[in-house]
C-alpha positions as CSV (number, residue, x, y, z in Angstrom):
1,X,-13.1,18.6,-31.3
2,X,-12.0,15.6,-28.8
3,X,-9.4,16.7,-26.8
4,X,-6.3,14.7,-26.0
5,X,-6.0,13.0,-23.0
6,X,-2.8,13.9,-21.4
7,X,-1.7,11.7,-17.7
8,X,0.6,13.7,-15.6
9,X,1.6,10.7,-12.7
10,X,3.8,11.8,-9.7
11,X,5.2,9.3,-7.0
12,X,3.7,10.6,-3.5
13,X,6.3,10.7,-0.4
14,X,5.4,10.4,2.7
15,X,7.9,11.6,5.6
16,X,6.3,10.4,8.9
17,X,2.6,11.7,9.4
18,X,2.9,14.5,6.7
19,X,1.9,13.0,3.2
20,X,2.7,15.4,0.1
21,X,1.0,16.2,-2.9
22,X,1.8,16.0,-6.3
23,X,2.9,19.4,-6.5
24,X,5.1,19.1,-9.4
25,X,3.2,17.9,-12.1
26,X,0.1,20.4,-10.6
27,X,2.3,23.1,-11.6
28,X,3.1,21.7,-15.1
29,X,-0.5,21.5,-15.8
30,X,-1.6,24.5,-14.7
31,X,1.1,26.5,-16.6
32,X,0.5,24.2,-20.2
33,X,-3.5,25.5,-18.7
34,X,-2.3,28.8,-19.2
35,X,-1.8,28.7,-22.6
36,X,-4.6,29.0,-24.4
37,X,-4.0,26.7,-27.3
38,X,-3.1,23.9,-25.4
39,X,-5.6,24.1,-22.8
40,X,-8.4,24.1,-25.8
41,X,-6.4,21.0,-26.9
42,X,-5.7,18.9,-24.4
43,X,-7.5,17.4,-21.3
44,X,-5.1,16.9,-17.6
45,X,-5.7,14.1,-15.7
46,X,-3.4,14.1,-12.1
47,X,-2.6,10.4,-10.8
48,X,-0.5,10.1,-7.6
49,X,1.1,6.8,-6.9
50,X,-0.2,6.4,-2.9
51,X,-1.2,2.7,-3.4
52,X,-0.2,0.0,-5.7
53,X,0.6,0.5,-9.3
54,X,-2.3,-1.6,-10.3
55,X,-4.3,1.1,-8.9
56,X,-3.1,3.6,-10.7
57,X,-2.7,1.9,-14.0
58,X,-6.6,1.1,-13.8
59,X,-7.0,4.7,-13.9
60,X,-5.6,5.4,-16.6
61,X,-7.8,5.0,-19.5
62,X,-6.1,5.5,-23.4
63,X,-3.5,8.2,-23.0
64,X,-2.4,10.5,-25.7
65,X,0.4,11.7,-23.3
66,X,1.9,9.9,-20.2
67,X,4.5,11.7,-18.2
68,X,5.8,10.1,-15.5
């Protein structure tokens, strides 16, 4: 079975030297992870906008699920 590709994207913020990650939508996956139907069924892919949209589009290859 070919899972579904599902693109959780989270702006970054930076506040002077300290850069964040994208803790949010780490925590979404890992719960949905949790559940074992979904994990079987879908595949996570973490983006974090740090450079140009562009960038980040060109990583994202035929989504079944964007959340932004």
């Amino acid at each position: 079975m070919n899972k579904r590709k599902v693109y959780l994207v989270q702006v970054n913020t930076s506040f002077g030297r300290s850069t964040f990650l994208p803790y949010s939508v780490g925590l979404l996956q890992a719960y949905a992870q949790s559940i074992p139907e979904l994990d079987q069924a879908y595949e996570f892919h973490l983006e974090c906008i740090r450079s140009s949209l562009a960038d980040v589009a060109a990583r994202i290859v035929a989504p079944d699920v964007l959340g932004l």
